[in-house]
NURO-73482 format. One record per residue (C-alpha): x, y, z. Coordinates in steps of 0.25 Angstrom, whole numbers, plus 5000, padded with zeros to 4 digits. Example, Ala and Ser with C-alpha at 12.3 -4.5 7.8 and 13.67 -1.06 7.14 Angstrom:
<sites>
504949825031 505549965029 
</sites>
This chain:
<sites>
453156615259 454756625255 455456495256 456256585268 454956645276 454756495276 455756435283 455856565293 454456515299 454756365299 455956425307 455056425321 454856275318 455956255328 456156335340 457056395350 458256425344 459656395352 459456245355 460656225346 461156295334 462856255333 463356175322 463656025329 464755955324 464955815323 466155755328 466755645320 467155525328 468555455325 468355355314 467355445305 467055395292 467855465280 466455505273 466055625282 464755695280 464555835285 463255865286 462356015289 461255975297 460156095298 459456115312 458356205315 458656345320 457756315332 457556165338 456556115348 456955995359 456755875347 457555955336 458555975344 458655835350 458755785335 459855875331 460555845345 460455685343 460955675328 462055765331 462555685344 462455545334 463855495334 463555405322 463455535313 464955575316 465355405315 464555405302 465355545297 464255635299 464455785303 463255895303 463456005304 462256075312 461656205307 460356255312 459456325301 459656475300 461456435298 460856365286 460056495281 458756455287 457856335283 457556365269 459256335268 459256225276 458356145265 459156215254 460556155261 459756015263 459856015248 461156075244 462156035257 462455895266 461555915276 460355875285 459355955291 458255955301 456955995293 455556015296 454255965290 453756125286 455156165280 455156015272 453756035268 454056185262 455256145255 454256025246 453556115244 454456205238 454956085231 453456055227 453755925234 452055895236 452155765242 453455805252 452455915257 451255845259 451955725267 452655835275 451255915278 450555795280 451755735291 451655875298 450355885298 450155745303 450655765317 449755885321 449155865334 450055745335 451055745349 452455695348 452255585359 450855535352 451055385343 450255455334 451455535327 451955395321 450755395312 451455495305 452455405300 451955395285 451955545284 453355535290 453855425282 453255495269 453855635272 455455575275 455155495261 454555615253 455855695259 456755665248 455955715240 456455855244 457955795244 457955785260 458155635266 457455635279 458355555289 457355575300 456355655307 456455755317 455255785326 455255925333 454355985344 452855995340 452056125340 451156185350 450156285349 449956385360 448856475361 448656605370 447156585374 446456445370 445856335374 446556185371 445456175359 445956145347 444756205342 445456335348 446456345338 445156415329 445656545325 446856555332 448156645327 449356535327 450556545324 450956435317 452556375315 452556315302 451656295289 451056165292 450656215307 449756325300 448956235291 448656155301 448256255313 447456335301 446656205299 446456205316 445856365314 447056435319 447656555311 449156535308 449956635311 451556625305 452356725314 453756715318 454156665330 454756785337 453256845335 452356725340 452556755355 452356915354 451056885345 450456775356 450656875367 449956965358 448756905353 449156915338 449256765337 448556655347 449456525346 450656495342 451256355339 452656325343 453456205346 453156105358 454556125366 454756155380 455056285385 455056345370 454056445365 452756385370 453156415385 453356555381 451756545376 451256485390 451856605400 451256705391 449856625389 449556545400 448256535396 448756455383 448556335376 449356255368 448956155358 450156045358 450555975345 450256045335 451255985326 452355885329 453555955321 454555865314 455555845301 456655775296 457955765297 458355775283 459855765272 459855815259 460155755247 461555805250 461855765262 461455615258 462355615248 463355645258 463155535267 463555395264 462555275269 463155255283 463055415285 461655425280 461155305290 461855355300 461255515299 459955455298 460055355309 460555465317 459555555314 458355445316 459055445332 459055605333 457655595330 457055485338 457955585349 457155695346 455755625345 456055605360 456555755364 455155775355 454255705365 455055755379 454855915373 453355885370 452955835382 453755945390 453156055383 451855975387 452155995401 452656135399 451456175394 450556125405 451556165416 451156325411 449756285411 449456295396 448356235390 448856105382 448056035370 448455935359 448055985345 447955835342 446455875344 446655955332 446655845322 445555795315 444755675318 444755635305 446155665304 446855545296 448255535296 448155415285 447555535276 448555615279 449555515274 448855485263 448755625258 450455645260 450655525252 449655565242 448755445244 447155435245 446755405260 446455255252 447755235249 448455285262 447655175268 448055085258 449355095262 449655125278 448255115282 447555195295 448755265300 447855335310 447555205318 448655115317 448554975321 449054935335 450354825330 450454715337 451954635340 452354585328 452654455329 454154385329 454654385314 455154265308 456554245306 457354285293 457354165283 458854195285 458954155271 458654015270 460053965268 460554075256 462054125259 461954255268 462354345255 461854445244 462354515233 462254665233 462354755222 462154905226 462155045217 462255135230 463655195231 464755115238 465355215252 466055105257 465555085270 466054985280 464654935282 464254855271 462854905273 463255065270 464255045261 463355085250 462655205249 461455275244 462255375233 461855365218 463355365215 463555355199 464955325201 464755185211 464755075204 463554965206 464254875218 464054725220 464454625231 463854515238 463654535253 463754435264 462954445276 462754375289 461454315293 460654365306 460054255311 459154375320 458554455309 456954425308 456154405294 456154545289 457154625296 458354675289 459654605289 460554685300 461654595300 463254595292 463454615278 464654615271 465254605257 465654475252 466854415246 466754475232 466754615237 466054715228 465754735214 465554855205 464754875193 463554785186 464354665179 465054645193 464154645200 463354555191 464654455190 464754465207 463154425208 463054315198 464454235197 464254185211 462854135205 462553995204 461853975189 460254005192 460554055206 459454165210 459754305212 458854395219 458954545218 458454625229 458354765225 457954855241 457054995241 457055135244 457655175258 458555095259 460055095262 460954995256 461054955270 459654935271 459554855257 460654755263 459954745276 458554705266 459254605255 460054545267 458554525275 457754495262 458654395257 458754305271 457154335272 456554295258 457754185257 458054205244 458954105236 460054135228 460854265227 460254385232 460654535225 460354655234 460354765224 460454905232 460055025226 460555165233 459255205240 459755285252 458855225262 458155355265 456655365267 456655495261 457655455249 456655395239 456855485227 458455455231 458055325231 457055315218 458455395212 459155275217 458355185209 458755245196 460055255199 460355105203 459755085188 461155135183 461555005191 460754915190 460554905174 461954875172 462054755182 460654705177 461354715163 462654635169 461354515174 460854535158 462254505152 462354375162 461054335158 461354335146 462754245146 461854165149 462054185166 460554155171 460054235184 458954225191 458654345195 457554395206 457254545209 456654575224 456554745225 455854805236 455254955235 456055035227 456954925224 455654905215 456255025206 457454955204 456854825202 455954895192 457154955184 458054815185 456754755180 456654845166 458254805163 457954675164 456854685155 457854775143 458354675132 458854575135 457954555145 458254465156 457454405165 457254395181 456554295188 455854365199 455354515202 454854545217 454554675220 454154705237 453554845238 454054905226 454055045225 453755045209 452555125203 451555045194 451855105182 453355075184 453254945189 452054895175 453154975164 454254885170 453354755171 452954805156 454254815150 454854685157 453954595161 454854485158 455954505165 455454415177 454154315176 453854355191 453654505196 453054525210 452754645218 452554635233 451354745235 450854815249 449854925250 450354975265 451754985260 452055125267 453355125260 452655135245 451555235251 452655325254 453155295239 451855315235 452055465241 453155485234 452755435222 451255465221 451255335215 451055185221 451955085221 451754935217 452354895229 450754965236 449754835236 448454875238 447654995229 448955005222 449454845219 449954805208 449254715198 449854685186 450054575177 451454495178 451554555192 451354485203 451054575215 450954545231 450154625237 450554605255 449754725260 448854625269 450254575273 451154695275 450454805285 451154825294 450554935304 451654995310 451755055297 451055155307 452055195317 453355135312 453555175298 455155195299 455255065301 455454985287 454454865292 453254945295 453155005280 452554865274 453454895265 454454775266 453154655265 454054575258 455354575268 454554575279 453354525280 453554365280 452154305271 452554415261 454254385263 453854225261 453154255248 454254335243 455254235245 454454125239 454354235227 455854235228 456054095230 455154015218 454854125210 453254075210 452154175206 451254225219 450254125215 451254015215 451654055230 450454065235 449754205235 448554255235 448054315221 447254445223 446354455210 446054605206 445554595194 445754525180 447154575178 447454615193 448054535204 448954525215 449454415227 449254425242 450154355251 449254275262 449554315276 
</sites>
C-alpha cells in the first residue's frame, strides 16, 4: 500500500465532517510575554463529540494566550492530508492531534519495531473494553510505554486524546459473537482487520461513501463505524431494523503531540503550560467520551436494535500481563517480575497518615544550584531555566534561598518560595567552583544531588528542596541540574542531554581537582537518582583520570545505568570513593519502561536482574517498594516505585544514615542476602 492510499483510509477514522473546520485564532491578552510562540495545530478533517470537545477546551484556555501561545488551527486536508501533517510535525512549529494507526504506520516506516509493537499492543488492548468500564486503567503501562517510546519517532506526546469507539453493525445476526464467523466486514483501519480476521469475519476495506449502498445490497454484512449519536449507525437501524450491533469493538485514542520543532520553540513556562492545558482538554473530552457512549446506547435500543458487548469476544485466557510483557520485549517471567498480575489488581486500602518532613534538622533553609539548561530569564525562579542544549550558555551557579513549609509531608515535593540569594548568579566552571567552596568551612560536607530523566528544572528544585529537608543532610547541599525537558516521551532528548552536560560538567570537576590540589580538602558526596545515574557515571570516570581525586561517598537510587556501563566505570576507577551504593527494586515501572527502550536492564531492577558485584554494595527494597496503585495511577510519580529512597520512610532512614556516617550496610544494620561465593546483596527489614 502507497504511503498516500494509507492515510486516505485512516481518513474515515473520524467522522462527519463540518463540526468545525475555521482557523481559530487566539487572542493575546494585555500584558503578553515578549517571546511569542505561534504554533500550527493539525485537527482531523472529521471529528466525533470527544475530539471535538478537546480541540474546543485547549483553544478556550486563556493560560495559552497569558503564556504567548497562538495555534493556528488547520484540519488535515489544508495540510495536504495526513501523510503531510507527520511530515510538517517534523519540519514546522507545530502540534497535532494524531491517531494510534497513523503513529503505528509512520514506526514502521521508520523501522521503529518497539514503537510499533507498543502501539499495537495498547490498541489492541482495549478491544471489547467500554469507555465507562475501570478496566481501561489497566492499560496504563501500555500507555505509559507508548508516550515514552514516542520520541523515538521525534514527536513528544503532551497528552492523550480519547475518541469515540467503534461499533459493529450487522444486517441480519444474532448478538453471538460466534456470529461474526464468515461475515463480510468492513472494517476502518488496520488494526480492526487483524483482530475481526481472528474473531472469523472477512474484512472488507471499502470507502465510506460505498459502505451504505453495499449493506443495502448484500455485498458486504457488517460494517464498523464509530459510537456517536445520530451519526452513521442510525442510518444502519431505519434501513435493518432487524440488525444487531456489536458495541466496543475498539475504544479509539491518540496523543496530542509537538515536534521536535515546535519544542525548540517554546521556553519552559510555554511548554508546562501547553501540556497543562492539553492534560484539561483531555480529561474534558474523556467526559464528552462517556456522555456520547451511553446516548448511542439508548439510541440504539430506542430503534429496537439488537445490542451486545463484544467484551465476550476476548479470550479466557486472555492476559493483559502477557500482552505488556511482549511490547516491552520481556518474558511473561519478567513482566511479573517487575509490575506483577495487572489483570487482578489488589484492592488498596487508606494509606495511612505520612509522617512529617524531617524539615531539615536544623540546616539553614538553602542550597546551591549549578545548572547546564539555558538561562530565559523568567520571572519565576523555578522556569527561569530551560530544557535547550544551548552551546552558547554558560554553565550558571547561584545559591538559592527558600522558605520552609511547615505543611509538606515526608516525601512530597517542596511547593513553597524559592529565590536567589545575595550573591546573584555565576558563570562558567571556576566561578562556580569559587561561589560553592569559599563560603565553605574547612572539612565542611558537600552533597551533590544530581535529579533524573522527566524532569524540569522546576521539578529538580521541587526534588533537592524535599530531599534535602527529608534525609537532613549536613553540610552544603549542590543541586546539579541537567536539561532534561521533563517529558515522558523525551528520553532520547534526555539520554542526548546527559552527553551534552558532560561539556559542563568536566570543566567545573577539573576547577574541584585544581582546589584539591592547593591543597583545599572537600568532602564530597554524590546522591543521582535514575538517569542522573549517567551523569554520576560520567563525573565518576573524571574523577578517576590523573590526578585522580577522590570522593567520600557514591549513592546511586534507581539508576538508570546498564551493567556493562556501570562494571567498565567501577573497573577503571574504583578508587575514587571507598563506598559505592546502589539502591535496587525489581517492581520499578519506571526502569521496566527503560528496559523497553533499551532491551537492556538497568541496575537500578532488584530481583532476576540485581547487581552483585565486588566493591558494591547493593540495596535491594523490592519487599519495600510495591506500591499497587502502580495499577491504575501510573501518571502519578509515587505509584511508579520508582522514588523508594525519597519516599518510602525505612528505606529514606537508611539513606540518610548512608548519608550521615558514611557506614557500610553491615555497619547500619542490614540484612545480608548471600548468593553465592562471590555474590551478595542487603535488604532493608520492614
Amino acid at each position: 500500500m502507497s504511503f498516500t492510499s494509507f492515510f486516505t483510509t485512516l481518513d474515515h477514522l473520524t467522522p462527519k465532517p463540518g463540526l468545525r473546520a475555521a482557523v481559530v485564532a487566539a487572542v493575546f491578552c494585555a500584558g503578553t510575554p515578549s517571546f511569542a510562540a505561534d504554533l500550527l495545530f493539525a485537527i482531523p478533517d472529521r471529528m466525533d463529540p470527544p475530539t471535538a470537545q478537546f480541540v474546543d477546551a485547549l483553544l478556550i484556555d486563556d493560560r495559552l494566550a497569558e503564556a504567548g501561545i497562538k495555534l493556528d488551527v488547520r484540519p488535515y486536508a489544508e495540510l495536504g492530508g495526513a501523510s503531510d501533517v507527520v511530515a510538517e510535525m517534523f519540519k514546522s512549529e507545530a502540534v497535532a492531534l494524531l491517531s494510534t494507526d497513523l503513529l503505528t504506520f509512520v514506526a514502521r516506516n521508520e523501522e521503529q519495531g518497539a514503537v510499533v509493537d507498543m502501539l499495537s499492543a495498547y490498541e489492541r488492548s482495549y478491544f471489547g473494553v467500554p469507555p465507562t468500564s475501570d478496566a481501561t486503567d489497566q492499560r496504563r503501562p501500555l500507555e505509559v510505554g507508548a508516550t515514552a517510546l514516542l520520541g523515538e519517532l521525534g514527536l513528544y506526546g503532551l497528552a492523550n486524546w480519547p475518541s469515540s469507539p467503534s461499533s459493529v453493525f450487522a444486517s441480519n445476526a444474532e448478538t453471538n459473537v460466534a456470529d461474526l464467523q464468515g461475515l463480510k466486514l468492513r472494517t476502518v483501519g488496520t488494526s480492526s482487520a487483524e483482530i475481526f480476521k481472528q474473531l472469523g469475519a472477512v474484512p472488507q476495506s471499502l470507502p465510506l461513501s460505498e459502505v451504505y449502498q453495499s449493506l443495502q445490497a448484500g455485498a458486504i454484512d457488517a460494517a464498523e463505524d464509530l459510537s456517536v449519536p445520530n451519526g452513521a449507525l442510525s442510518r444502519f437501524y431505519e434501513a435493518s431494523p432487524n440488525g444487531a450491533l456489536f458495541l466496543d469493538a475498539k475504544a479509539r485514542t491518540g496523543f496530542f503531540v509537538i515536534g521536535k520543532p515546535g519544542v525548540e520553540a517554546l521556553t519552559a513556562r510555554q511548554l508546562k503550560t501547553l501540556e497543562s492545558a492539553a492534560q484539561n482538554a483531555s480529561l474534558a473530552a474523556r467526559e464528552t467520551l462517556i456522555g456520547t457512549y451511553n446516548a448511542t446506547l439508548r439510541e440504539a435500543e430506542e430503534n429496537g436494535v439488537r445490542v451486545a458487548s463484544l467484551s465476550a469476544a476476548v479470550p479466557e485466557d486472555y492476559s493483559l500481563a502477557q500482552e505488556i510483557a511482549q511490547a516491552y520485549g520481556l518474558s511473561p517471567d519478567e513482566i511479573r517480575d517487575l509490575i506483577g498480575d495487572i489483570d487482578t489488581p489488589v484492592p488498596q486500602s487508606a494509606p495511612g497518615p505520612a509522617p512529617d518532613s524531617r524539615q531539615g534538622n536544623g540546616r539553614a533553609p538553602e542550597i546551591f544550584v549549578a545548572t547546564s539548561r539555558n538561562d530565559e530569564f523568567d520571572s519565576d525562579l523555578r522556569l527561569r531555566f530551560g530544557y535547550k542544549m544551548d552551546a552558547d550558555s554558560p554553565l550558571h551557579c547561584f545559591k538559592l534561598i527558600y522558605a520552609r513549609d511547615a505543611n509538606r509531608r515526608f516525601g512530597d515535593p517542596y511547593t513553597g518560595a524559592v529565590e536567589i540569594g545575595p550573591s546573584g548568579v555565576s558563570a562558567g566552571p571556576a566561578d562556580c567552583a569559587k561561589q560553592i567552596f569559599d563560603q565553605q568551612d574547612p572539612g565542611q560536607r558537600l552533597t551533590i544531588l544530581i535529579h533524573g530523566f522527566n524532569n524540569s528544572f522546576e521539578d529538580a528544585v521541587n526534588w533537592a528542596v524535599a530531599v534535602t529537608e527529608d534525609l537532613a543532610i549536613d553540610g552544603d547541599v549542590l543541586l546539579w541540574s541537567w536539561p532534561s525537558m521533563g517529558q515522558l516521551s523525551a528520553y532520547v532528548h534526555d539520554r542526548d542531554s546527559v552527553d551534552f552536560n558532560s561539556f559542563y560538567l568536566e570543566p567545573f570537576l577539573a576547577s574541584l581537582k585544581l582546589r584539591a590540589e592547593a591543597g583545599k580538602a572537600q568532602d564530597i558526596s554524590i546522591l543521582a537518582h535514575s538517569m542522573g545515574g549517567l551523569v554520576a557515571i560520567d563525573a565518576l570516570r573524571f574523577l578517576a583520570k590523573p590526578p585522580q581525586m577522590t570522593i567520600s561517598n557514591v549513592a546511586l537510587v534507581a539508576p538508570d545505568v546498564r551493567h556493562a556501563v556501570f562494571k567498565k566505570t567501577l573497573q577503571q576507577g574504583a578508587g575514587v570513593s571507598p563506598l559505592w551504593s546502589v539502591y535496587a527494586n525489581s517492581n520499578d515501572v519506571a526502569l521496566l519502561a527503560s528496559y523497553g527502550v533499551n532491551r537492556n536492564p538497568a541496575i537500578g531492577l532488584g530481583g532476576r536482574h540485581r547487581l552483585m558485584v565486588a566493591g558494591v554494595e547493593t540495596v535491594d527494597v523490592s519487599a519495600l517498594d510495591r506500591d499497587v496503585c502502580i495499577f491504575w495511577k501510573l501518571t502519578e510519580a509515587r505509584c511508579r516505585n520508582h522514588t523508594h529512597a525519597f519516599d518510602v520512610q525505612p528505606v529514606a532512614d537508611d539513606l540518610a544514615k548512608l548519608l550521615a556516617t558514611r557506614e557500610t550496610a553491615t555497619a547500619r544494620g542490614l540484612a545480608v542476602k548471600q548468593v553465592g561465593p562471590d555474590q551478595l546483596y542487603y535488604e532493608i527489614a520492614p
